[in-house]
N, C-alpha and C positions, 0 to 999 in steps of 0.2 A: 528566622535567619538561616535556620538550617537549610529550608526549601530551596532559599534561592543563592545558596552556597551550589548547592546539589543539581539546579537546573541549570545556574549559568555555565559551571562545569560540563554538562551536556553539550550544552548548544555552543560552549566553544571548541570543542571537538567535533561539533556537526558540522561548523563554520568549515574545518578541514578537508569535510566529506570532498569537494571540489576539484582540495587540489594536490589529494594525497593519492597514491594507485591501489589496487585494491588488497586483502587478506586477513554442541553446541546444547539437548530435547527438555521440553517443557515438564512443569509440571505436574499438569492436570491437561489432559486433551480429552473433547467429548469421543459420547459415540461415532459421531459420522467419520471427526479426524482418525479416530481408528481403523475406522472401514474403508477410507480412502488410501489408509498408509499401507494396510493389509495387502490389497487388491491392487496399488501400484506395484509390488514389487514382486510379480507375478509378469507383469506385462512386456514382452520381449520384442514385439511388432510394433507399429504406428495403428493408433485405434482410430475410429473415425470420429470426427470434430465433436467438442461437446453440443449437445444437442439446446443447452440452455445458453446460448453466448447472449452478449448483448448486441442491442444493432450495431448497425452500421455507422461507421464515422461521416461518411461520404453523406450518407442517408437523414443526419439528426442536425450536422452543423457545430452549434454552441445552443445547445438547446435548454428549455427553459421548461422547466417540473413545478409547478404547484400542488405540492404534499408531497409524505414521500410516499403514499399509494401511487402516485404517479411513474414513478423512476421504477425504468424496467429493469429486472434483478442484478445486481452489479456484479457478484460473483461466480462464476459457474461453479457448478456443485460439485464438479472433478478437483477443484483449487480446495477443497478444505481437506487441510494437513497441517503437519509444523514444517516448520521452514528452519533450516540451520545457516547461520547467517557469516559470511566470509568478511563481509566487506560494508558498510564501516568498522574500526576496531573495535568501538565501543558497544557493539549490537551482538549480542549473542543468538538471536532468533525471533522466529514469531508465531501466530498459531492465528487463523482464519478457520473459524468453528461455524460459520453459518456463512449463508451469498448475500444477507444485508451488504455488506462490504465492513463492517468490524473485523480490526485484528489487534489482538494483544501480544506488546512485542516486549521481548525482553531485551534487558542491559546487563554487561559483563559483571561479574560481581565485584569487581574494581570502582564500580562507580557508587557514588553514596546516596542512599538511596533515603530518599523522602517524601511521605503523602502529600496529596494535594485532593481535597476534596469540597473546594471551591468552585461551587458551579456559577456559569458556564462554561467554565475552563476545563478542559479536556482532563478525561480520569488520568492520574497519576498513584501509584501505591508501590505500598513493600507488600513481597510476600510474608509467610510465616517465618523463614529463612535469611530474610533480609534483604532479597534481590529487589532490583526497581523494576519494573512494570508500568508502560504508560497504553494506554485507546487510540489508535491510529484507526480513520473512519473512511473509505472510499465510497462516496457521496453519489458516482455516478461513475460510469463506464461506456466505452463505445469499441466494437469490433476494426482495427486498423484491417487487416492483414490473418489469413493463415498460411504457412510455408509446410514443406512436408515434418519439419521440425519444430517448427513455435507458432505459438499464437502470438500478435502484437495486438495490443491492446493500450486503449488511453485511459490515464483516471486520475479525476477529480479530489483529491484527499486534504483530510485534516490532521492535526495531531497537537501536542503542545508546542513541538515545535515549529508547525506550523499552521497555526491557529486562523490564520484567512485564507487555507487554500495554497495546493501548488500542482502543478499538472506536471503527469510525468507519463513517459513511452512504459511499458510493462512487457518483455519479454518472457515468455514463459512455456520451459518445455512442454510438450505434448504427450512426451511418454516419462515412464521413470525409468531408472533414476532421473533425475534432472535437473534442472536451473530456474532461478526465478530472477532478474535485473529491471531495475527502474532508472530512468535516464530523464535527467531535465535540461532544458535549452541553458545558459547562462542569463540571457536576458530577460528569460519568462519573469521573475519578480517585478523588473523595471518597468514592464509592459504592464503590470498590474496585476491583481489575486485573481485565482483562477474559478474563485468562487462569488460571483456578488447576488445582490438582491436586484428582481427584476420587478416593476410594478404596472397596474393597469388599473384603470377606476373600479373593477371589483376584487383583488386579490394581489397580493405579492407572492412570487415565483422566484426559485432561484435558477439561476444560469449557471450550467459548466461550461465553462472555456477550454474547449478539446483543443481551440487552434493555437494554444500556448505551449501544448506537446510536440517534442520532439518527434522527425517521420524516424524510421530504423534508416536510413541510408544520409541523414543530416550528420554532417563534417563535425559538427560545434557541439552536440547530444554531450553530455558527461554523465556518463554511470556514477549514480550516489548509492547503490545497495546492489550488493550482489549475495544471493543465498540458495542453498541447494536443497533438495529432497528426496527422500527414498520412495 
């Protein structure tokens, strides 16, 4: 009873994410987030693009991965860091420790927090502290856009709260300090999960739906997370 005291509470403050405007460090971050937090804030020029991006949007379509050997690396290796999170209120931040596309996000310690270690269902836990902690998974990626300022990027993701899939724009500074924003259409749900199963007489693939992202210059786009980094 506790759980689903403590999730429904989530997800109706997520419900707000939409149509409320927008306004943190972990703690436990690996090696690498260290070395990436270190050596951003050193960086005072625009560096050249990361060398690990993923394709091309134009290039893949809605493309379709059987295994996930298949799916070319979702993360670039310059993105793993903590993330301090402004915007939903209920989010405190997040931490992207490998380019699988895993990030572990935290919640404000206002909200109450309860394990969930029911699989398939996406990880949810308390720390030692008491804070809630859920597995947020970016399943696949595709290169929009670089400006002399951001990368856009599109990506496929899961989480509890979104457990089939929702596609979202990914703004993200190029240098530090900087900005991290994801934006989704309003009508992407309605249009269906951004994530299905694809099949063929020898295997089943999954499909991401990149054309459910919003472009950066769409009118209708709503910022659901806005977070910053050093």
């Amino acid at each position: 009873m506790k759980l689903q005291f403590s999730l429904f509470y989530v997800v109706c403050v997520a419900v707000g994410v939409a149509t409320s405007p927008t306004s943190v460090p972990a703690a436990s971050v690996s090696l690498k987030t260290k070395k990436n937090n270190k050596k951003s804030k050193s960086k005072k020029s625009k560096s050249a693009p990361a060398s690990d991006l993923p394709p091309k949007c134009e290039d893949v379509g809605d493309p379709v991965y059987s295994g996930a050997a298949a799916v070319p690396q979702v993360t670039p290796s310059e993105f793993l860091r903590n993330y301090t999170a402004s915007f939903p209120a209920f989010l405190e931040g997040y931490e992207i420790s490998d380019t699988s596309g895993a990030a572990d996000v935290r919640l404000q310690s206002s909200v109450p927090c309860s394990p969930n270690n029911a699989f398939p269902a996406s990880a949810v836990w308390c720390t030692t502290e008491g804070q809630q902690k859920f597995r947020a998974t970016i399943h696949g990626t595709c290169l929009h856009d670089i400006t002399d300022d951001y990368y856009y990027m599109k990506g496929a993701m899961t989480s509890f709260l979104n457990p089939t899939g929702v596609c979202r724009l990914l703004r993200v500074s190029r240098t530090a300090p900087g900005t991290w924003n994801e934006y989704e259409t309003p009508g992407m749900k309605a249009a269906g999960n951004a994530i299905e199963w694809a099949y063929d007489d020898e295997h089943a693939g999954m499909r991401f739906k990149f054309s459910l992202c919003p472009d950066p210059e769409d009118g209708d786009k709503v910022e659901v997370v806005a977070a910053s980094f050093e």
